[in-house]
Structures are given as C-alpha cells and as structure tokens.
Backbone bond lengths (Angstrom), bond angles and torsions (degrees), N, CA, C in turn:
res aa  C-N    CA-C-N  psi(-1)  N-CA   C-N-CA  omega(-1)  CA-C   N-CA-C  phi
1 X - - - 1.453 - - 1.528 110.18 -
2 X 1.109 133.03 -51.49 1.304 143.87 160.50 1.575 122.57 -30.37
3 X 1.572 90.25 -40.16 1.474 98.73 -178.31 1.956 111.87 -74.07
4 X 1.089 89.40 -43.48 0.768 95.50 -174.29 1.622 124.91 -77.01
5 X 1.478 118.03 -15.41 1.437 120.13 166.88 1.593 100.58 -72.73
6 X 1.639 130.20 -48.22 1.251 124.51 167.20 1.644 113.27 -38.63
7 X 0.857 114.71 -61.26 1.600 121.83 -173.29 1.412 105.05 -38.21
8 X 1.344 95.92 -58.31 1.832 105.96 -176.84 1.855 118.43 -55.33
9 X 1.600 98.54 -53.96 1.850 108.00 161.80 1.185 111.62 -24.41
10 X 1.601 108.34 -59.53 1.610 106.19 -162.09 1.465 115.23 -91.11
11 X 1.253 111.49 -20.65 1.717 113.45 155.98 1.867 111.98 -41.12
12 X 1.571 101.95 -56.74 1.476 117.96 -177.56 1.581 102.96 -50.47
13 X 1.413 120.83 -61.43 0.893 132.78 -155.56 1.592 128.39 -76.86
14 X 1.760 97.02 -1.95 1.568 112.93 179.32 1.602 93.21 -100.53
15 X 1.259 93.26 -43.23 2.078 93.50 -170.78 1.246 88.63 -51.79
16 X 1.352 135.72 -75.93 1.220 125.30 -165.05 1.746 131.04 -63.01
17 X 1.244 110.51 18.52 1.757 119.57 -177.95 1.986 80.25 -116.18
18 X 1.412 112.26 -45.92 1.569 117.95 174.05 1.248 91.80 -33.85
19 X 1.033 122.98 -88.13 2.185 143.89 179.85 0.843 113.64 -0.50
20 X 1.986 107.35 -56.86 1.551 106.20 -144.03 1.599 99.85 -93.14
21 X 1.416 108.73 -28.84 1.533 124.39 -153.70 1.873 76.32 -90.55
22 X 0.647 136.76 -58.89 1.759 116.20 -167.36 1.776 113.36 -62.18
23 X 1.302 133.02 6.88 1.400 121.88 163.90 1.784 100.41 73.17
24 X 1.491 97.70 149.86 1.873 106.34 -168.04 1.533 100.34 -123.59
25 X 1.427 118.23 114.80 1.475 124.82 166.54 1.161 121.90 -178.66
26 X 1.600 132.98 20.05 1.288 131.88 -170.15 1.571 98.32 -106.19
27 X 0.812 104.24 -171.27 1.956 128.53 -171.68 1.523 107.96 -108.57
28 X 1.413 121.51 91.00 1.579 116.49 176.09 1.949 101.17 -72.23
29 X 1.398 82.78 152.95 1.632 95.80 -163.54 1.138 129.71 7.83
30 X 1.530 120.91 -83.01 1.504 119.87 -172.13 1.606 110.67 -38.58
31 X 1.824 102.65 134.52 1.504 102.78 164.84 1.477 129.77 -64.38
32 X 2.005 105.43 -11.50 1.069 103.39 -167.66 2.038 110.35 -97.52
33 X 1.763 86.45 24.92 1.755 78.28 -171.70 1.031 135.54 96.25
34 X 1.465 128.94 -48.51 1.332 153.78 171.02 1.434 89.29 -56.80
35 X 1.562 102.32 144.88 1.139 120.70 152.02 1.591 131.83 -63.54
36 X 2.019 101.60 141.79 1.469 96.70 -172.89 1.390 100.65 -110.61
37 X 1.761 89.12 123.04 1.985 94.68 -167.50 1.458 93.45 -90.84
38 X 0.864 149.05 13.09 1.803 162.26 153.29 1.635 105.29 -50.93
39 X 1.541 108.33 -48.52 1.716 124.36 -161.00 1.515 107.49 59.99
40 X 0.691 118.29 11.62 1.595 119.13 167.80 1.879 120.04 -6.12
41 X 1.378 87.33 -56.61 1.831 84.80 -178.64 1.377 94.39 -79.82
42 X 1.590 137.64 -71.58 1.160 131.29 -151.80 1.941 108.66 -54.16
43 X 1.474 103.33 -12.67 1.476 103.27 175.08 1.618 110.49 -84.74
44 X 1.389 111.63 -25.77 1.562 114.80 176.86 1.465 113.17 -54.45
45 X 1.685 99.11 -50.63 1.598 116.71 -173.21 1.429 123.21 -63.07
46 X 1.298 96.73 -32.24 1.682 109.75 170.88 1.293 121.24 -74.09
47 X 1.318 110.36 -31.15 1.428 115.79 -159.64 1.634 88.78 -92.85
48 X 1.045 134.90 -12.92 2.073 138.30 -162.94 1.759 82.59 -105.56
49 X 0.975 120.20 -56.95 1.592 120.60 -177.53 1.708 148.60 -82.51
50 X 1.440 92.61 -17.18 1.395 122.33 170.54 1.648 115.28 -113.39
51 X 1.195 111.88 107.40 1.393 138.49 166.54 1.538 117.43 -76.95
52 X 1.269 115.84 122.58 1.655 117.38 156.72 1.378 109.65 -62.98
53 X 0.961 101.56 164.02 1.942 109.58 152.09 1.263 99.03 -114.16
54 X 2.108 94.39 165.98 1.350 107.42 -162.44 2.146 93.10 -64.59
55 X 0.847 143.03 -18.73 1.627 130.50 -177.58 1.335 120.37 -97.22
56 X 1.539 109.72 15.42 1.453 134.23 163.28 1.495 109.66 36.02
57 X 1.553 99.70 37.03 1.967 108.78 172.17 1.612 86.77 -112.81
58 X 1.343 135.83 -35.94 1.606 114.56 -165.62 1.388 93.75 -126.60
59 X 1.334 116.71 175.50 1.424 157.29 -118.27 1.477 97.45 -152.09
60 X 1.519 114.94 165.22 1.586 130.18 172.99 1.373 89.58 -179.00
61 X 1.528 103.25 112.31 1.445 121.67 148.38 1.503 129.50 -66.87
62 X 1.506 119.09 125.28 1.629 112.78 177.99 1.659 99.32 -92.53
63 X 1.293 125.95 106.02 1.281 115.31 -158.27 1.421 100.28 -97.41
64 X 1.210 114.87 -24.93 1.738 122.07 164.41 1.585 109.73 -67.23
65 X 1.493 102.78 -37.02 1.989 76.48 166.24 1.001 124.81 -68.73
66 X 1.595 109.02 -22.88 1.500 117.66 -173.54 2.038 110.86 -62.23
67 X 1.119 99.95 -31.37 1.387 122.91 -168.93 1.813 97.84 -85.19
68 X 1.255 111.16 -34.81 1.605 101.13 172.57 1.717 102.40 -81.23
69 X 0.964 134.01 -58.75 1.644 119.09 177.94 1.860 110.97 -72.47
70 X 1.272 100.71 46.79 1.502 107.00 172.02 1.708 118.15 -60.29
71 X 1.466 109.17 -17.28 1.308 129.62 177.22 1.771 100.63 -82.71
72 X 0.996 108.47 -64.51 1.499 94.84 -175.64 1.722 121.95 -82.04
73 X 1.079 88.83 -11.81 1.721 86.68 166.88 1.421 114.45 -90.41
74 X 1.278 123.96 -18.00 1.789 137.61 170.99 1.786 98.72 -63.50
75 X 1.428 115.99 -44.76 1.610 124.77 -170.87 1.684 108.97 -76.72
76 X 1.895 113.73 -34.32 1.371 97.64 -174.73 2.039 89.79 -91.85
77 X 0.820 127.59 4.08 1.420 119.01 -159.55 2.036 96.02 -93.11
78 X 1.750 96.80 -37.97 1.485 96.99 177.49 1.580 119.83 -66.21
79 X 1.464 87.37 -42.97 1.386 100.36 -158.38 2.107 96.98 -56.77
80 X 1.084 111.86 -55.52 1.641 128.19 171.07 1.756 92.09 -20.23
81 X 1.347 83.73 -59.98 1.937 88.75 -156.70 1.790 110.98 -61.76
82 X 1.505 100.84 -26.78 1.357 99.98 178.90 1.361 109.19 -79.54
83 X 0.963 139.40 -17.53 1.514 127.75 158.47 1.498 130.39 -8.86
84 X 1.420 115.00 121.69 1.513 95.37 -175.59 1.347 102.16 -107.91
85 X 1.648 117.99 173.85 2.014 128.12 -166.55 1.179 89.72 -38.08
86 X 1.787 115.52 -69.47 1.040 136.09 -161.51 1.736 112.68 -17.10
87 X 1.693 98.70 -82.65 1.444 117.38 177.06 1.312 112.77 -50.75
88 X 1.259 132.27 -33.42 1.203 146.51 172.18 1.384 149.48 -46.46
C-alpha cells in the first residue's frame, strides 16, 4: 500500500515538473476560449497514457508517451493555466 501511494506522489509530481517546464499560453479545447470544464483533452491524454492494472487499485504511467505528445500536453497544460478566478 505504501508503495503504491509513493508511486502515485511521483506520478503527481512529474505531471507537475511536465507543467511547469512546458510554459502557460495556449487555448484548452474550446475554439471559443472559454474553458472546457468537461477536460476533454487532459482526459484523452490520460486515458492513451495511464494504464490500470489487472486489480484496478494501481496505475502505470507511460511517461515517454507522455514525452511524445509533448505538443498536446504543452496545449492542455497552458490552456489550464490560462484560466481566469472568474472561470475558476
């Protein structure tokens, strides 16, 4: 169990070095700007890169896929950041 809350930390803890090191200014989904409270892309990315296991308690990050759609995870990661209070 332990291991596995660690495992998860450092999953958290790469997405978010992912975050910081890719820069914030793109347009998450909607063409019209607005935020998509759906998450639509960041659910695409997860769901292409994040694996269950067969006992559907842990997780496995593909962090090299993550690193090949560095383009679309740079676009839902900005777009997040551009969020304003408001929408927020």
């Amino acid at each position: 169990m332990k291991n596995h809350i660690t495992n998860r930390r450092n999953a958290i803890n790469i997405l978010a070095v992912l975050a910081i090191s890719t820069g914030a200014s793109a347009v998450f989904g909607q063409d019209s700007g607005n935020f998509d409270h759906t998450y639509a892309n960041w659910e695409s990315l997860l769901k292409k890169h994040v694996k269950w296991l067969p006992d559907n308690k842990q997780s496995r990050v593909n962090y090299k896929g993550f690193a090949t759609d560095r383009a679309e995870l740079k676009k839902v990661l900005d777009g997040m950041s551009a969020v304003s209070k408001a929408d927020f």
